[in-house]
N, C-alpha and C positions, 0 to 999 in steps of 0.2 A: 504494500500500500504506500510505503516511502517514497518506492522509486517512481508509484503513477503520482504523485504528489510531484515528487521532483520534474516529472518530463513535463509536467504541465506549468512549472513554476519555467521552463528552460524554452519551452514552445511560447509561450505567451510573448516571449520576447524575441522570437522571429519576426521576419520582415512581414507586411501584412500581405502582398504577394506569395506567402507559404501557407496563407490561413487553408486552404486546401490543397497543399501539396505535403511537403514532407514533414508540417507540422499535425496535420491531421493522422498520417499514417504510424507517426511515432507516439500518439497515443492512444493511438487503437490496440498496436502493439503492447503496450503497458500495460493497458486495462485488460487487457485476454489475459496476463501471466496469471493474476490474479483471482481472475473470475473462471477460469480453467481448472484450476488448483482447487475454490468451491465448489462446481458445477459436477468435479470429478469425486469428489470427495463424498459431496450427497448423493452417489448413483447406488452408494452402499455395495459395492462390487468392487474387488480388487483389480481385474480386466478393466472394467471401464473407468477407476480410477487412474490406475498405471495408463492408457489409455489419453484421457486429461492431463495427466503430467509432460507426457511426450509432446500434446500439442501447444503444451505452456511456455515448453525447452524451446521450442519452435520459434514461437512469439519474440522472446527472450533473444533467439537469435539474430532474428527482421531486427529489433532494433539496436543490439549492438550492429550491428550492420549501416543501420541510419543514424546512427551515434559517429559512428567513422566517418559518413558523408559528412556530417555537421565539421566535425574538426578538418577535415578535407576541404573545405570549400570555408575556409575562415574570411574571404573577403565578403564573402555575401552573409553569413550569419555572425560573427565574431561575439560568439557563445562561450564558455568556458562549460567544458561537459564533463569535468573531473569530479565531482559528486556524482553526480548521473551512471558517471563507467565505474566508481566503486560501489555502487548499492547494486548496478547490474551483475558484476562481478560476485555480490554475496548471493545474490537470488540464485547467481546460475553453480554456484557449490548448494544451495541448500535443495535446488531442484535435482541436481545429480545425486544428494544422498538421499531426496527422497525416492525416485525412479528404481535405484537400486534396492532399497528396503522391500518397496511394494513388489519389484519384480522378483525378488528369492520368498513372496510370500504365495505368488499366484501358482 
């Protein structure tokens, strides 16, 4: 929930020409880690939870992925996304020990 707090704290201060472009799609990204990790969790099913987590890792990845464009293209956004890539960075260790947990239980 940190890190969709923080992308939206990091998007809002994009240029208003990204209001639908790379600032919309990086917190789409965010808000799926999140709401994947719920969605998956309530299905009460260890498949369709492991299931959700894979497509969280997924999410997680799009936006480190648009986290690099951001730092990549610093004349057009001149963002600082160093908070942003270490909360991504914790999520994506606790999404890998959770994947693993559920997958040695199914």
């Amino acid at each position: 929930m940190e890190l969709v707090e923080e992308i939206y704290k990091l998007t809002a201060k994009m240029p208003k020409s990204e209001t639908y472009g790379l600032s919309i799609q990086m917190r789409r990204a965010a808000i799926s880690i999140p709401s994947n990790i719920a969605e998956g969790y309530r299905r009460q099913s260890q498949g369709a939870y492991h299931q959700f987590l894979l497509i969280a890792n997924g999410s997680a990845a799009e936006l480190e992925t648009q986290l690099e464009l951001v730092k990549r293209l610093p004349h057009t956004f001149h963002l600082d996304t160093t908070k942003a890539n270490e909360l991504l960075l914790e999520v994506l260790k606790m999404l890998n020990v959770l994947i693993r947990k559920v997958q040695g239980r199914k």
